[in-house]
C-alpha positions in Angstrom: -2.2 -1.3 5.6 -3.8 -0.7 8.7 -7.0 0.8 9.4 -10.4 2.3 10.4 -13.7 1.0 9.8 -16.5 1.1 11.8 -19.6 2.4 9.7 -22.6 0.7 8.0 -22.0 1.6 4.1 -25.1 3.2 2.3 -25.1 4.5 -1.2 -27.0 7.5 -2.9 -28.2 6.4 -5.8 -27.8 9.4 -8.0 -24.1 9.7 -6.7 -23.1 5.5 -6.6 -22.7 2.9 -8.7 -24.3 -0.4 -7.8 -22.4 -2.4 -5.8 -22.3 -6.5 -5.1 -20.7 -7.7 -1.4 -18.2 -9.6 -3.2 -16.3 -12.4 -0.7 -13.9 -13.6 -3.4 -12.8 -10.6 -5.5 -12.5 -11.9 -9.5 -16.0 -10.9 -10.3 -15.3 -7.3 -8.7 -12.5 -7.4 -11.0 -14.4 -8.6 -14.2 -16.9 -5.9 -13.9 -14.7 -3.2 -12.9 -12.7 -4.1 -15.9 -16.1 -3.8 -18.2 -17.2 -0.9 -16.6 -13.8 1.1 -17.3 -14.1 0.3 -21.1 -17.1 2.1 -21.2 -16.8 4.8 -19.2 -14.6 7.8 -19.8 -12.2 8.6 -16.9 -11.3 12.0 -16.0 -8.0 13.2 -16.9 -5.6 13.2 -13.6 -2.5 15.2 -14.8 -0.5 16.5 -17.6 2.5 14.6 -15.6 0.8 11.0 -15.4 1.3 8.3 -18.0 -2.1 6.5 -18.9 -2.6 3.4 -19.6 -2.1 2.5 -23.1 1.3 4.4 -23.0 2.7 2.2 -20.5 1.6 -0.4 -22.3 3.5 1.2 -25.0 6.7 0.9 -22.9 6.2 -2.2 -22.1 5.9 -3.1 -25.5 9.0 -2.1 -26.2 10.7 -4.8 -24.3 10.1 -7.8 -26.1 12.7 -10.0 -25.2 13.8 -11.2 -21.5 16.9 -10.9 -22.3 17.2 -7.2 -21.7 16.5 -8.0 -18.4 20.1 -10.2 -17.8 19.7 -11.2 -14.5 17.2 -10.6 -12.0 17.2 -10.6 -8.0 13.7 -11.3 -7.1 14.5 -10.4 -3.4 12.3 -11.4 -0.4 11.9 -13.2 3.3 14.5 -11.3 5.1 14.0 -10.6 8.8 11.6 -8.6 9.5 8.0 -9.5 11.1 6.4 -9.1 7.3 8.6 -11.8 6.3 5.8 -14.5 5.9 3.9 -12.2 3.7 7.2 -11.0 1.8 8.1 -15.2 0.9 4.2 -15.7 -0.9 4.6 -11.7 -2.8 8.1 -12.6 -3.7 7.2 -16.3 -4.8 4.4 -14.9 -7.0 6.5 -12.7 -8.4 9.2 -14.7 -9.1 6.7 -17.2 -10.8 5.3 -14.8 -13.3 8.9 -13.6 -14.1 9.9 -16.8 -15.0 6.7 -17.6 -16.8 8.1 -14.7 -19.2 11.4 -16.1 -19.7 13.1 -13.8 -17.6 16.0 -15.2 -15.7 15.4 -14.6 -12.3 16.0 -16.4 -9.4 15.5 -15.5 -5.5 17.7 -14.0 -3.5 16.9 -14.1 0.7 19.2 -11.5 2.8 18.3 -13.7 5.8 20.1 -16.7 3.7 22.6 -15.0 1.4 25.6 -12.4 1.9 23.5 -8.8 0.4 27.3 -8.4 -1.1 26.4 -11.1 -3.6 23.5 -8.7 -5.6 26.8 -7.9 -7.1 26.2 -11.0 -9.7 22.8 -9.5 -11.5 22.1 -7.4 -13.1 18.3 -5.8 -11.7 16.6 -6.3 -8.4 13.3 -6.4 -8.0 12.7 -5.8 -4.3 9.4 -7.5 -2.7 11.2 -7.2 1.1 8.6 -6.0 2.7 9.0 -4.4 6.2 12.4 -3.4 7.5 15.7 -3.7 5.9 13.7 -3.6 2.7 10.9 -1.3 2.7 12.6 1.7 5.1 15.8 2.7 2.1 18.2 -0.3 4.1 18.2 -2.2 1.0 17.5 1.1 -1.2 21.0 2.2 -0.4 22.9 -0.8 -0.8 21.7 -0.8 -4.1 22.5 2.7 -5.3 25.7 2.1 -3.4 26.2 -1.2 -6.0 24.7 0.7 -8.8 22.2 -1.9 -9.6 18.9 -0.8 -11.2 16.0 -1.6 -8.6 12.2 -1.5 -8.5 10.5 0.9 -6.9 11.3 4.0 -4.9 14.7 5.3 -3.7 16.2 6.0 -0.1 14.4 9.0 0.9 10.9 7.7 0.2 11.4 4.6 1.6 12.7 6.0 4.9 9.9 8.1 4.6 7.3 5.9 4.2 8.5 3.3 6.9 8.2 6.3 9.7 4.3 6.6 10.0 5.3 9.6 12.2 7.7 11.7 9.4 5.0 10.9 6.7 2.5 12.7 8.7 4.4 15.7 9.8 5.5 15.9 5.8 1.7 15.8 4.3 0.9 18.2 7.2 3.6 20.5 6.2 2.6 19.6 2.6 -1.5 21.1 3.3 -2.1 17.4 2.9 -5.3 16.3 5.1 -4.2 12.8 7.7 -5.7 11.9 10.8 -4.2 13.8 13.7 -2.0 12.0 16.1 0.5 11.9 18.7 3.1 10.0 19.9 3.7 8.2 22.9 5.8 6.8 25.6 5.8 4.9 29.1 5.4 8.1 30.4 2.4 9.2 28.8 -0.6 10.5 30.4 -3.3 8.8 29.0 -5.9 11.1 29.7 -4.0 14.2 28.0 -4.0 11.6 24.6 -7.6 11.2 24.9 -8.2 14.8 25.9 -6.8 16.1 22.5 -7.7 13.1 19.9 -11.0 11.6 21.5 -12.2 7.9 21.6 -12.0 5.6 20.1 -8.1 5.6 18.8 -5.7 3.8 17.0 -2.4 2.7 18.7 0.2 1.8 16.2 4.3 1.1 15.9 5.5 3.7 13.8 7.7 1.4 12.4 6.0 -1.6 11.4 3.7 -2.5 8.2 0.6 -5.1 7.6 -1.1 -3.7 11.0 1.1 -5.7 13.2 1.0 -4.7 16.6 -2.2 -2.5 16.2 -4.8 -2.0 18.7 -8.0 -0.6 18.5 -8.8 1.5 21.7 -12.4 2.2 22.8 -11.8 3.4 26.5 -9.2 4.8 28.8 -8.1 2.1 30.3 -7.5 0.1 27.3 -4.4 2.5 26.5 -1.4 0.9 28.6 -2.1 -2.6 27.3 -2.4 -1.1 23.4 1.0 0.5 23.8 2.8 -2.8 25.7 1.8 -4.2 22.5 3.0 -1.9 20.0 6.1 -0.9 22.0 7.0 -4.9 21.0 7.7 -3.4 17.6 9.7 -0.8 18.9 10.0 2.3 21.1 8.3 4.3 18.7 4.5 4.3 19.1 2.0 6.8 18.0 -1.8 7.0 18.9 -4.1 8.3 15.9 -7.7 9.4 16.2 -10.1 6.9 14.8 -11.8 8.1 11.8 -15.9 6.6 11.4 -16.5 5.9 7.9 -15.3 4.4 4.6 -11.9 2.9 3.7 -9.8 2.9 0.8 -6.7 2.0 -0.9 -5.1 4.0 -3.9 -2.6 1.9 -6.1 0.0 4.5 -7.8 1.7 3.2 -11.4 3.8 5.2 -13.4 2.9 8.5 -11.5 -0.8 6.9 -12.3 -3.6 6.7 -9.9 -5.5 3.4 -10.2 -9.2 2.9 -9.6 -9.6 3.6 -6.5 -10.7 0.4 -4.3 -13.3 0.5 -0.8 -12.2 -2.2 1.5 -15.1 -3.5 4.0 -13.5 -6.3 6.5 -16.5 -8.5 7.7 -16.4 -6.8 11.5 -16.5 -3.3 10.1 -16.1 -2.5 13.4 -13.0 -3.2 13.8 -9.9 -2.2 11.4 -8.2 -3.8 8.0 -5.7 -6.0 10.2 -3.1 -9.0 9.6 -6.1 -11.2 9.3 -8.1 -9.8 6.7 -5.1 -8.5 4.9 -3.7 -11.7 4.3 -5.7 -14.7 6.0 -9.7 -14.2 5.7 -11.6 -14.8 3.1 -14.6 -12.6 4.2 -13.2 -9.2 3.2 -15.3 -7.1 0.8 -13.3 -5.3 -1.9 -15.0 -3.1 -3.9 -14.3 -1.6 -7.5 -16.0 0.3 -8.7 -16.0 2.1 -4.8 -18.6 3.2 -4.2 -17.8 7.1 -4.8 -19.4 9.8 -7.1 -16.3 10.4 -10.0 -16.1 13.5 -8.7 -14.8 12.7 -5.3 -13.1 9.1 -6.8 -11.1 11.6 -8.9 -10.5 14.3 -5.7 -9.0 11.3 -3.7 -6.9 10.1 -6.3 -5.3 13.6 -6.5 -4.9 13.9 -3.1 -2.9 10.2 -2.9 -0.9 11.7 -6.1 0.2 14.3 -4.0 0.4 12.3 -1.1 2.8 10.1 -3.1 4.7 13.1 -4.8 5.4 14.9 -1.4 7.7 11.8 0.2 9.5 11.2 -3.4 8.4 7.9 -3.9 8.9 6.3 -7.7 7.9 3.9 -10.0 4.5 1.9 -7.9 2.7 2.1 -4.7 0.0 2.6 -2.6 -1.7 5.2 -0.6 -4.2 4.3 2.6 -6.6 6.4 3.2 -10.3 6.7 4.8 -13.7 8.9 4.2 -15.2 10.2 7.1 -19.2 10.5 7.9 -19.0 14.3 6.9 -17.4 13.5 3.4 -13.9 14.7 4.1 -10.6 12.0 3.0 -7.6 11.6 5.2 -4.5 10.0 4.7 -3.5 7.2 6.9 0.0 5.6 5.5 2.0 5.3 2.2 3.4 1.4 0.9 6.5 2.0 -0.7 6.7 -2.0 -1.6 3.0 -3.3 -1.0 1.8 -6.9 -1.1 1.6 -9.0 -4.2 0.2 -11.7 -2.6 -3.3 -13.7 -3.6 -5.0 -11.3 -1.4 -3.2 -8.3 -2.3 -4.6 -4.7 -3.7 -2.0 -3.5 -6.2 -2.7 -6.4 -8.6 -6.2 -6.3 -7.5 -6.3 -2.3 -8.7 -3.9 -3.2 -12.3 -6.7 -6.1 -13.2 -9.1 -3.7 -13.4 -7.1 -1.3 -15.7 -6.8 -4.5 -17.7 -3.1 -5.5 -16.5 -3.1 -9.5 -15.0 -0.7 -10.2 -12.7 2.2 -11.2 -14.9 1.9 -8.2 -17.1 1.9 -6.2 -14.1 5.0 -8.0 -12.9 6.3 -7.0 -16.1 5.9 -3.3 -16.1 7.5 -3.0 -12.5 10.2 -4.7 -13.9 10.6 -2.4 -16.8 10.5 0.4 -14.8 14.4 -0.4 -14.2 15.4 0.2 -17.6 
């Protein structure tokens, strides 16, 4: 997830809930997880499944065994494999601590032919070749049951670019953009989206090869970075204000969760994704329940319009004037230690083997 934040966070207190600045987020979970017991949530859909009828499904798979056996596959090649091996190794874990037989399976190591020998995958290969429909399509060419969402999403949702253009097409609000090349001229990018921007690889995940851009003449060195990604780069306008996250379950939307990185002046990079210990997550977010429950419909339909399945998550930020905008979509996110999906599920109640679980059962 990569992002914008740049703004000093004050609450109304008719509109907000309390918050706590919460370094380490298990107590942001504990309350959140109190707090949803008591209040009523607004309905989000005749077409969403809440939360004590997945747990209904899941309940109805008892036994490992219906599982046979299970691909847990991560690493692979691509520049998120670091953060794929500790996903994949917690998932893998909490598999196994349920008694399913699963083992890991590395396409960097092992002959993709040899998925022929289980009987599920569940895919934590984050980045390319396993977040962009790569991997997707072996699959459905094997005819092996796999987590998550299906070639067209995934290609989708790994090409910042065609996401945007689709949600625009859609009547979906994201920031503008544009994209760029050696031959750009830099003061026709600033002309049309302002300073500061955002200079990303329209092909890469986990803000690598970001670049926050403040002046003019920051803009050739931002793009010799990204360009090390690939040749497609895009410039986006920087949005001022709040950030958030939107975990999507079962065609579910998930409390939505405000992400504050210790320099809120800069953006929700590598670091503080995966490294620092000085982010601030916050659930509840911050927002009134009517605009927690507007954002949530817009990431449903966010999420909807590129044909993703099964789980997810939507990026998106709040600008000074009140008005959301969709950054990305994360067709496979993080299920590492620092990670928002099982973040989000803990405070609908679901730890992090249960939520393991339902993904899981999702391929039945």
């Amino acid at each position: 997830m990569n992002r914008q934040n740049n703004q000093s966070l004050s609450q109304d207190s008719n509109e907000h809930r309390q918050q706590d600045n919460i370094e380490n987020p298990e107590p942001a979970l504990a309350a959140a997880q109190s707090e949803q017991e008591n209040d009523d949530k607004p309905a989000l859909g005749s077409g969403q499944m809440n939360n004590n009828e997945a747990s209904s499904k899941d309940s109805q798979v008892k036994d490992a065994s219906v599982f046979g056996k299970v691909a847990v596959v991560y690493g692979g090649n691509s520049n998120e494999r670091t953060v794929s091996l500790d996903s994949g190794a917690a998932v893998l874990q909490a598999l196994q601590n349920q008694g399913v037989d699963a083992e890991h399976f590395d396409p960097k190591d092992q002959d993709i032919t040899e998925l022929r020998a289980y009987d599920r995958v569940f895919n934590v290969l984050h980045g390319r070749g396993g977040e962009d429909g790569l991997l997707q399509g072996v699959l459905q060419w094997l005819d092996i049951p796999q987590t998550g969402s299906g070639v067209l999403a995934s290609a989708l949702g790994m090409d910042k670019v065609r996401t945007k253009q689709l949600w625009q097409g859609c009547g979906l609000s994201t920031a503008p953009f544009s994209l760029l090349t050696a031959d750009t001229d830099w003061q026709q990018v600033v002309n049309m989206l302002g300073l500061p921007l955002i200079i990303k690889p329209v092909h890469e995940g986990s803000s690598i090869g970001m670049t926050k851009v403040n002046h003019l003449d920051e803009l050739p060195a931002a793009y010799a970075t990204a360009v090390q990604c690939g040749d497609a780069v895009m410039a986006e306008r920087w949005i001022t204000g709040r950030e958030f996250t939107i975990v999507i379950i079962d065609d579910e939307a998930y409390p939505v969760i405000r992400l504050e990185p210790a320099d809120i002046s800069n953006f929700y990079d590598f670091e503080a994704k995966y490294n620092r210990n000085d982010t601030s997550y916050y659930i509840p977010c911050g927002l009134s329940a009517h605009d927690e429950q507007h954002l949530q419909e817009l990431s449903l339909a966010a999420f909807r319009a590129v044909d993703a399945k099964g789980w997810g998550r939507i990026d998106a930020m709040q600008d000074n004037n009140g008005s959301f905008w969709l950054l990305e979509i994360n067709t496979v996110p993080g299920m590492t230690s620092h990670s928002l999906v099982p973040m989000a599920a803990q405070a609908r109640g679901m730890d992090f083997e249960s939520l393991c679980w339902h993904i899981l059962s999702q391929t039945l």
